[in-house]
C-alpha positions in Angstrom: 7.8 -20.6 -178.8 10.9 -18.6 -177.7 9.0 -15.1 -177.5 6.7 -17.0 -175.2 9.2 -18.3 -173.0 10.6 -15.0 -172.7 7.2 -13.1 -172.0 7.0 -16.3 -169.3 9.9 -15.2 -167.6 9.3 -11.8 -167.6 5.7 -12.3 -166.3 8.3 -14.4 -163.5 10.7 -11.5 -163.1 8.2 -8.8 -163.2 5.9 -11.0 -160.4 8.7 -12.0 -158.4 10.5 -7.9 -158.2 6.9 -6.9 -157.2 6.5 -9.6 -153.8 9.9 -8.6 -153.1 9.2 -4.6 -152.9 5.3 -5.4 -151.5 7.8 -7.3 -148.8 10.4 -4.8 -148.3 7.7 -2.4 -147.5 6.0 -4.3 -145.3 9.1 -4.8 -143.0 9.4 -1.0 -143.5 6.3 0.4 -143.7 7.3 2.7 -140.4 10.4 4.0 -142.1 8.5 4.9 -145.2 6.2 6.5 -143.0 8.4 8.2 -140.9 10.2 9.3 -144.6 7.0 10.6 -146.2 6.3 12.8 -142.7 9.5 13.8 -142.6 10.0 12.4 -139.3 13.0 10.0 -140.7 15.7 12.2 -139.2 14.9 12.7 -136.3 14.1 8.7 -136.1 17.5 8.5 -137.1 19.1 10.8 -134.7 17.5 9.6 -131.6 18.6 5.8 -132.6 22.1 7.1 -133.2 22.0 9.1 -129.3 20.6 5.5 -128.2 23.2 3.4 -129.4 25.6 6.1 -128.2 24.2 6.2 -124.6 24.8 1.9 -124.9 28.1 1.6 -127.2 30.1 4.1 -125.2 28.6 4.5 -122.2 31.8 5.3 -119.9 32.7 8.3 -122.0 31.6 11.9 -120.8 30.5 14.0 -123.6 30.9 17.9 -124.2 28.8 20.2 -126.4 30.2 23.1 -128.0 29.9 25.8 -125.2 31.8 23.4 -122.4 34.7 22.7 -124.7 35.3 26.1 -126.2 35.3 26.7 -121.8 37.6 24.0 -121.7 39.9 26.0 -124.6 39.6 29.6 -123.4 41.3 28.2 -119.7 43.9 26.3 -121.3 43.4 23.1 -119.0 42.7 21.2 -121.9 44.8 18.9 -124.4 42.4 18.7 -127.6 42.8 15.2 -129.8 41.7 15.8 -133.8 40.1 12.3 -134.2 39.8 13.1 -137.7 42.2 11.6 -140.7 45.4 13.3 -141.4 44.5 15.8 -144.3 41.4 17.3 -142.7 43.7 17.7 -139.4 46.7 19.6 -141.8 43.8 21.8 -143.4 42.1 23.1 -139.9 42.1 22.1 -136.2 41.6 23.4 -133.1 44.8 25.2 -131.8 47.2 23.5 -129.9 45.2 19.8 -130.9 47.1 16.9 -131.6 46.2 14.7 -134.0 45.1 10.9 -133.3 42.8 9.1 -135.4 41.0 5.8 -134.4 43.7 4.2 -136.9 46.6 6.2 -135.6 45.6 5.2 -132.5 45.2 1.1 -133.4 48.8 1.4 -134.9 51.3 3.7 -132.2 49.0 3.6 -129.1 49.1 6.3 -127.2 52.7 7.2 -128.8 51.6 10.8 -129.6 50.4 11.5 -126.5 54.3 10.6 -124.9 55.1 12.8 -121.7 51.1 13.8 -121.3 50.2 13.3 -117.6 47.7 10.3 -117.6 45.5 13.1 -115.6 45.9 15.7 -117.8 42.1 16.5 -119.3 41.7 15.6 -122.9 39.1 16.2 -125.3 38.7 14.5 -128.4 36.7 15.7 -131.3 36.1 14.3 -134.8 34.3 16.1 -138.0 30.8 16.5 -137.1 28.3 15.7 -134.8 27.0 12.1 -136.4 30.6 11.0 -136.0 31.8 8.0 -133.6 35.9 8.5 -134.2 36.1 10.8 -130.9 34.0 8.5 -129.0 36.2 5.4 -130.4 39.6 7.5 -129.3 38.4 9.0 -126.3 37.2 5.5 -125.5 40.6 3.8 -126.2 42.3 6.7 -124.6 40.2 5.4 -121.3 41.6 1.8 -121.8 45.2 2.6 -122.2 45.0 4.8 -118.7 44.3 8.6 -119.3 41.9 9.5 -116.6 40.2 12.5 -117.5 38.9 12.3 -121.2 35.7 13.2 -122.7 34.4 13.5 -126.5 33.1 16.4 -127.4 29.9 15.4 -129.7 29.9 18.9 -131.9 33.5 18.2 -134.0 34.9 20.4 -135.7 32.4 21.5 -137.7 30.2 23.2 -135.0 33.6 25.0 -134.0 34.2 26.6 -137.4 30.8 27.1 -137.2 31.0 28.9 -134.1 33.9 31.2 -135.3 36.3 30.0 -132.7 39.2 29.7 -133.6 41.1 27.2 -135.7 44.8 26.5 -137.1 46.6 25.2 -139.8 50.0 24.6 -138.2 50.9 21.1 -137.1 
């Protein structure tokens, strides 16, 4: 009696996991698709540049050749968006460091004594990261003028060879 009850419920468990994955893959068949074509990252990508373009839509961008531009002229104050030890083990030279937190906690504190239309360009850690769209966003709110995100982060930098620091 009890072994059937328990081959009863795991004909029920077994019945019940399989309409929930048939399910599942219905509502995703075109992700599984786009994953077996290995068109998923791209997918991805262009729906991360879409909510971008909607999210943060007053915030200029720079790719990697502006902002090393930007650097080489020295008109330019560059904002590590990134957290604390990543910003103490590399950063652009000359780059101050305010995260998103830093930010929500001191303001614009750091930035003290910067001219509100001094050019500022935030960056964070790669390109799939928001942080220097959140700062350079905020940055906008609390007055600065002339900011823009630079999509890239550090990691295309390095990349690049240009150069970076370890001095605060």
């Amino acid at each position: 009696m009890i072994r059937r009850l328990i081959r009863q419920d795991l004909a029920w468990a077994g019945f019940i996991l399989i309409l929930a994955a048939s399910f599942g893959l219905g509502q995703q068949w075109r992700l599984v698709r786009l994953s077996w074509t290995g068109g998923l990252p791209a997918h991805l990508e262009l729906q991360r540049e879409q909510r971008r373009r909607t999210e943060f839509q007053g915030v200029p961008t720079l790719n990697l050749a502006q902002a090393y531009e930007l650097f080489q002229q020295g008109q330019a104050l560059f904002i590590d968006a990134r957290n604390a030890e990543e910003y103490a083990e590399l950063h652009i030279p000359g780059a101050v460091h305010l995260s998103p937190w830093d930010l929500k906690e001191q303001g614009a504190r750091p930035l003290a004594g910067v001219p509100m239309e001094r050019q500022l360009v935030v960056y964070c850690g790669q390109i799939n990261c928001d942080a220097a769209l959140k700062v350079a966003e905020n940055l906008q709110a609390l007055g600065f003028r002339r900011v823009a995100a630079f999509l890239g982060g550090f990691q295309a930098w390095d990349q690049a060879g240009y150069p970076a620091d370890t001095s605060k």
